[in-house]
N, C-alpha and C positions, 0 to 999 in steps of 0.2 A: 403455370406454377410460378409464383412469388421468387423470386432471390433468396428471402428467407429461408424457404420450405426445399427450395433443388438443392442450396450448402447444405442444411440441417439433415435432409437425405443421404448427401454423401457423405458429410461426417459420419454420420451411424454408421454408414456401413463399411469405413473405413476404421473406425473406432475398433474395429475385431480384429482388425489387419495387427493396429498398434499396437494393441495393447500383448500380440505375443515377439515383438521386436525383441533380444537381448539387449543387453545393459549395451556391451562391445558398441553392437552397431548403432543405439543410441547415443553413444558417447564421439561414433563417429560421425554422425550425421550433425551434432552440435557444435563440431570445430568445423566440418564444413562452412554453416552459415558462420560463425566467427571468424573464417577467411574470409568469404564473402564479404563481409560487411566490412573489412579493411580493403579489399581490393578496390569495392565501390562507393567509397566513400564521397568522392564527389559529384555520382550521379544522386547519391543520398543528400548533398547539402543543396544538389539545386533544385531539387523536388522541394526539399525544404523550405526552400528562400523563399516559394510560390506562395505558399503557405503563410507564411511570415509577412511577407508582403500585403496579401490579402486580408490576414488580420490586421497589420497598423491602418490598413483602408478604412475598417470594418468598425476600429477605435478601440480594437483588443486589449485592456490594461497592459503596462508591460511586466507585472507580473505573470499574468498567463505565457504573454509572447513568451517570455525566457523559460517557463514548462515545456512550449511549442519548439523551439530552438533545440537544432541538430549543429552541432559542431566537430570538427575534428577529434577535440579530444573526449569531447558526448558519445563518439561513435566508439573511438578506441576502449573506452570504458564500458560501452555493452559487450565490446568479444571479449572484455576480460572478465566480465562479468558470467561470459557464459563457459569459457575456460574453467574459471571458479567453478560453476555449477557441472561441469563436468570432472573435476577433483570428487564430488561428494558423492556419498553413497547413494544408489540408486536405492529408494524405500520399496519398489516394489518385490512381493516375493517376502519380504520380513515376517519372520513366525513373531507374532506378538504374544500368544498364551498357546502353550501345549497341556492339554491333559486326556490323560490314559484312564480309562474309564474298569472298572471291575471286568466287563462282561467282555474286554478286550478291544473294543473300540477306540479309536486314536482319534483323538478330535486338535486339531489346529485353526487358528485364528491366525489370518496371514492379512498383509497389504494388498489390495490391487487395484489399477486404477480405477477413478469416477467414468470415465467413458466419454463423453463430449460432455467438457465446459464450453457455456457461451461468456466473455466476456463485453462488457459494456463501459466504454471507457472514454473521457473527454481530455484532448488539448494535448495528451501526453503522449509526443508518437514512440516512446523508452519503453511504456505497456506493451507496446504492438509484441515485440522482442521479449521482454520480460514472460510476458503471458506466454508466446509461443515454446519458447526454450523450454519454460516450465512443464507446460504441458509434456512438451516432448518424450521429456526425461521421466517424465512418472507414466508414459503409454498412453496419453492422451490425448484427442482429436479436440480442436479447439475454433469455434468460432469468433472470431473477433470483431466489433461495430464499434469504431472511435466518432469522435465525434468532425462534421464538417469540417470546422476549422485547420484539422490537421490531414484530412483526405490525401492529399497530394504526398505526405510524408510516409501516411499509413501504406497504399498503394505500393510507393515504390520498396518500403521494406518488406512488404509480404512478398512482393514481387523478388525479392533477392534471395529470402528466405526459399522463395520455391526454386531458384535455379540451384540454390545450395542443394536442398535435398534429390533434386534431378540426379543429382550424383550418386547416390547412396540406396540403401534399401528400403528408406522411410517412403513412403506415396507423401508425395506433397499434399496431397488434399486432405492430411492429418492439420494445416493451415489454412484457413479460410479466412476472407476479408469480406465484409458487407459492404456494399463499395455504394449504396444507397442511404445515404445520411439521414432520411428524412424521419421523423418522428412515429412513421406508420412502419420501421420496418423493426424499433425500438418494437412496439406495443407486439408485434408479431415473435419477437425472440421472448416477449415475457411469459406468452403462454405457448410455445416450443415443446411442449410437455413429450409429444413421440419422438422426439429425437435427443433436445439438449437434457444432461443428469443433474446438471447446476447452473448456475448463474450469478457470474461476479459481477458486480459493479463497481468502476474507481472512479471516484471523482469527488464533485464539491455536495452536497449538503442534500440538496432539490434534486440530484441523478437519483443521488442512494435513496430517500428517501420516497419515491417514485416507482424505483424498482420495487423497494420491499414491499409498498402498496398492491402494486398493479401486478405483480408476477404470481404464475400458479405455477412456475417450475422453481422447485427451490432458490432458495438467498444462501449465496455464502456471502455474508455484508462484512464491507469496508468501510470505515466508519471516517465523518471528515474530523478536522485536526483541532477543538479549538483546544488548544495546548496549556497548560501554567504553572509558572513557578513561583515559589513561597519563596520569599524570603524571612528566616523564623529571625529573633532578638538576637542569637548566637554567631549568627553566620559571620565568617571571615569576607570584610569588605572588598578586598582583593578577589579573592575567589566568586565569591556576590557576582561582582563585576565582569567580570574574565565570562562566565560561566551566561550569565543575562544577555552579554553582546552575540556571544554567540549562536544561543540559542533564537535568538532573533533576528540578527543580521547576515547570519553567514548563507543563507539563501531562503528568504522571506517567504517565497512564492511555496514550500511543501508544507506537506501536513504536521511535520514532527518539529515544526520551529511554534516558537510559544507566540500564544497571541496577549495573553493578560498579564499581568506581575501581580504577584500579593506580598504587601510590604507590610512587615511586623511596625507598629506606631513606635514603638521604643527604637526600634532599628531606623528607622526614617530621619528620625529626630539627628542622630550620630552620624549617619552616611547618608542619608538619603538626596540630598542636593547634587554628593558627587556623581550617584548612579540616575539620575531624572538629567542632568546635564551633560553626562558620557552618549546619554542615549543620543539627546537632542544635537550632538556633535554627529551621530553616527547617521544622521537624518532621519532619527524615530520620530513619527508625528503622534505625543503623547497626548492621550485619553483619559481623563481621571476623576476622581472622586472630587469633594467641595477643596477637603484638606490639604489637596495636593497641589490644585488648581489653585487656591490660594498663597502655596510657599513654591508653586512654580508657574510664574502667568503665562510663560509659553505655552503650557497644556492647555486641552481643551476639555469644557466639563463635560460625561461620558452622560449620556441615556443607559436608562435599563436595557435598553438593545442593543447597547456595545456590549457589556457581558457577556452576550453569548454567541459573538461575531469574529467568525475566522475569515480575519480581515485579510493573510495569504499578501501579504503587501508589509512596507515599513512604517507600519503602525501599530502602535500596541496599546491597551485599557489596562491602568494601572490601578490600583485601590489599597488603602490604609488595614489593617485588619487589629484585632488587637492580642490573637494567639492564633494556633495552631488549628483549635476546635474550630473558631470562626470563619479559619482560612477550608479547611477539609471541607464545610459546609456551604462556602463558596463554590469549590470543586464539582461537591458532588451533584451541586443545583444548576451549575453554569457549562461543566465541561460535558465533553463527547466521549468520553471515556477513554479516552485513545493515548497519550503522553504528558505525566505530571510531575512537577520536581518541587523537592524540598533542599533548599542549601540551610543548613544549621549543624552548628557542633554539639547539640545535643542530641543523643543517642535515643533516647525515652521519646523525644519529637519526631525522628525520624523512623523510629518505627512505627511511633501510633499517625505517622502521616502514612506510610506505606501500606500499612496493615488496613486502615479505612477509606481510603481512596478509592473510587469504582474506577478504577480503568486498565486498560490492558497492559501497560510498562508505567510503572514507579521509581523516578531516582531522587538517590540523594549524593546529592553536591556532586552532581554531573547536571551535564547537558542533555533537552530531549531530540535533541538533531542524532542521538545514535537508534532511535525507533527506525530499525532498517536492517531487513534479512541479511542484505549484506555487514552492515558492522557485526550484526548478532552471530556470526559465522552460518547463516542457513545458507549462503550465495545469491542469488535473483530472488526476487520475491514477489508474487502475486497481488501483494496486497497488507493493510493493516489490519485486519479482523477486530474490531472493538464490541462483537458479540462473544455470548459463549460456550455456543454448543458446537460442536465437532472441533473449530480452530479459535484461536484468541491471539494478537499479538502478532508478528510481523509473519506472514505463511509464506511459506517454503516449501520444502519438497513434501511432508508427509501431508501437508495440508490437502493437495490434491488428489489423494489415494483415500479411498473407502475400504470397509474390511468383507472379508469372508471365512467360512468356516468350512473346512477343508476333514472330512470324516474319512475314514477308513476300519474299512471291517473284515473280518472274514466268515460270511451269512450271518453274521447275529440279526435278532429278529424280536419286536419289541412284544412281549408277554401281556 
């Protein structure tokens, strides 16, 4: 029997166990591993470094490397992360519709968990943890396949994860790790159908799109990031500015940082030198239209394949627009549906950019670096959902819970 098929075995039949844990012992079993992972932080960073190592070998961009990268305080922020997730309310058990029927029957619509998620996830060993915890807390038995690159990182955090739970009432083999990288063990979790109930994918572009292809066990999809922000005629330069650097530079390599700018042509005209040369200070390698490229020779002229490219690096494709409709039309032909921002001070603009925009978080005159369970108050998060059926938007704890209906009679009997 395959690696796949013996985890995916004992998940199921651990999945029964889970799923009737209390919240209590739930909540005690996830400050264990948040000990854990302070205690052993630096058998976690030298697992890591292997990893690290092996990719600057291997010529890993270093934006990936720094997704790859466990550090002291990367580590301290996953137990507080999972501390957080142990603050919130466990979803499972939530009566979501109650009704009382004539003939006395009591029908309830409650939360409970999906039963084994498999997740599939590249370069980011933070999933391993994120996904686990998550699971945990909503009753769930969870598979996880990261990808090569980070093996040695994954390993050793599941590894901690299970001496955490050795302690407590959870069976550790509600955590599973595929410790077989290769692409054939991929293709065997996509059609898992007798054991796994779903199947996430996090990653760049070609995982996701891959998955939703090739799998016949449900997609919960995570969408990748190509991000943008409008700059409308109105916007406050200052802010413009403040708000662009950020969303771009303050860590390049995730999905909720913007890849493209859309510059209103009247807005350009008045600002637009300061914010194309802020960038190029901050080491933006700018990408742009003829217009741009002309009143900025630093830039490089953009191909139609820069538009739609989540460059996940310090580069960004900028373009001239000449309103709002132009720009939304851009959006909605170039982006991933996943994090779009309007900065302007006009109200009428901002909401007909909010209101038509296909994607799952819309802001205006913020930043899309806050596309994140954690800023959004959910705590850990699974993923960015940029579909829209069951979850949409950054998923959290109810994301992972399915419903049921809960009847109660006393003999009635259908006529």
């Amino acid at each position: 029997m395959s690696e796949v098929m013996k985890k995916g075995k004992i998940a199921k039949a651990v999945s029964y166990e889970v799923m009737q844990v209390p919240t209590e012992e739930k909540n005690r079993a996830l400050e264990q591993i948040a000990g854990q992972l302070e205690a052993e932080r630096d058998f976690l960073i030298k697992e890591n470094q292997k990893d690290i190592e092996a990719g600057k070998k291997a010529g890993i961009t270093d934006s990936i490397l720094d997704r790859m990268l466990l550090t002291e305080k990367r580590i301290d922020d996953m137990a507080l992360a999972i501390r957080q997730l142990i603050s919130l309310e466990d979803p499972v058990g939530e009566v979501l519709e109650t009704i009382q029927k004539e003939n006395g029957l009591l029908i309830q619509k409650k939360r409970v968990p999906l039963g084994v998620i498999g997740m599939i996830y590249e370069a980011r060993p933070n999933v391993t943890i994120d996904a686990a915890t998550l699971s945990l807390k909503t009753g769930n038995a969870v598979i996880l396949r990261g990808s090569s690159s980070s093996i040695h990182s994954n390993k050793a955090l599941v590894s901690v994860i299970h001496r955490a739970l050795e302690q407590t009432s959870v069976p550790h083999e509600a955590v599973q790790l595929i410790e077989d990288t290769s692409r054939e063990t991929a293709k065997q979790l996509f059609t898992l159908n007798e054991y796994l109930d779903v199947l996430i994918p996090r990653g760049g572009k070609n995982l996701i799109d891959t998955v939703v292809k090739e799998s016949s066990v449900p997609v919960l999809e995570t969408g990748a990031g190509n991000c943008h922000l409008f700059i409308d005629e109105t916007a406050d330069p200052e802010m413009a500015g403040g708000i662009v650097l950020n969303a771009k530079t303050q860590r390049p390599s995730v999905c909720n940082a913007i890849e493209s700018i859309l510059i209103h042509e009247k807005w350009l005209e008045q600002h637009g030198m300061n914010l194309l040369q802020s960038l190029h200070d901050h080491s933006v390698e700018i990408i742009a239209d003829d217009r741009i490229v002309s009143l900025f020779p630093q830039a490089k002229p953009a191909s139609e394949e820069d538009w739609a490219t989540e460059y996940l690096a310090l580069t960004a494709s900028v373009k001239t627009v000449k309103n709002t409709d132009e720009a939304i039309k851009h959006i909605n032909t170039y982006g991933t549906k996943h994090s779009e921002a309007i900065i302007t001070d006009d109200l009428k603009n901002a909401h007909e950019f909010q209101s038509r925009v296909d994607a799952a978080a819309v802001y205006h005159n913020a930043s899309t670096r806050f596309t994140d369970g954690f800023e959004f108050g959910y705590g850990a998060e699974i993923g960015i959902s940029t579909q829209k059926l069951h979850a949409r938007g950054p998923m959290g704890l109810p994301a992972l819970t399915s419903t049921k209906h809960f009847i109660s009679g006393n003999g009635q009997i259908r006529e």
